[in-house]
Each structure stands twice: as structure tokens, then as C-alpha cells.
N, C-alpha and C positions, 0 to 999 in steps of 0.2 A: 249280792247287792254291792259290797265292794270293789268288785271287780267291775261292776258298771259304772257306775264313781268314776275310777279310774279309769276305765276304755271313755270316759267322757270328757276327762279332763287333758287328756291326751290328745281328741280331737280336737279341743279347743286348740292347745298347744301348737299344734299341727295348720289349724286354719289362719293362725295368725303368721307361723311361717311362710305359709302361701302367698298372706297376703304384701309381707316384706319383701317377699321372694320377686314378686311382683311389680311393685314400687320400683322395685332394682333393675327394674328391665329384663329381668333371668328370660329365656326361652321357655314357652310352657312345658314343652317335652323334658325340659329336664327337673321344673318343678315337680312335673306327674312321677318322674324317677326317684325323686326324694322324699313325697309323702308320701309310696308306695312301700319307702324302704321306713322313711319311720312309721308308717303303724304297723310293718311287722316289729318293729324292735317293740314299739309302746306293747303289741298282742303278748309278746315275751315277755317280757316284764311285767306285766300285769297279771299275767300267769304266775310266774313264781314270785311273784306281789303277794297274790291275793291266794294261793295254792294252799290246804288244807294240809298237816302232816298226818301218813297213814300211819293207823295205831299201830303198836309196838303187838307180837303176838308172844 
């Protein structure tokens, strides 16, 4: 459940980039190169965000 939280808040983060990104004139092409690279980073991060540790044996 955490980890959706987070992959949500992310996107939010993310759509609001776009849409400055925007405003600015950016090229879309290279918009799409940079939400592409941040939701890998946010998919990592959220990962070892929200990551369980495995029990000790």
C-alpha cells in the first residue's frame, strides 16, 4: 500500500514537471525523455522506499 502512495505521488510530481516543462516551451521529445527517466528513478526509489527487510536466519 505504501509503495502506491508513493508511485502516486510521484506521478503527481512528475505531471506537474511536464506541465512547466511546457509553459517553457521545452520540445516535447525531450519532455517525454525526462518523465521517462524520472519515473524510473521515482520506480527505484520507491522500491528501496517502501522494500521489506528479509528476516535474519
Amino acid at each position: 500500500m505504501s509503495f502506491g502512495l508513493y508511485a502516486i505521488g510521484f506521478v503527481i510530481m512528475i505531471c506537474g514537471l511536464i506541465y512547466g516543462a511546457h509553459l517553457m516551451h521545452i520540445p516535447a521529445h525531450w519532455i517525454a525523455v525526462g518523465a521517462v527517466v524520472l519515473l524510473g528513478i521515482g520506480i527505484l526509489s520507491g522500491v528501496k522506499a517502501t522494500r521489506q527487510k528479509d528476516p535474519a536466519e
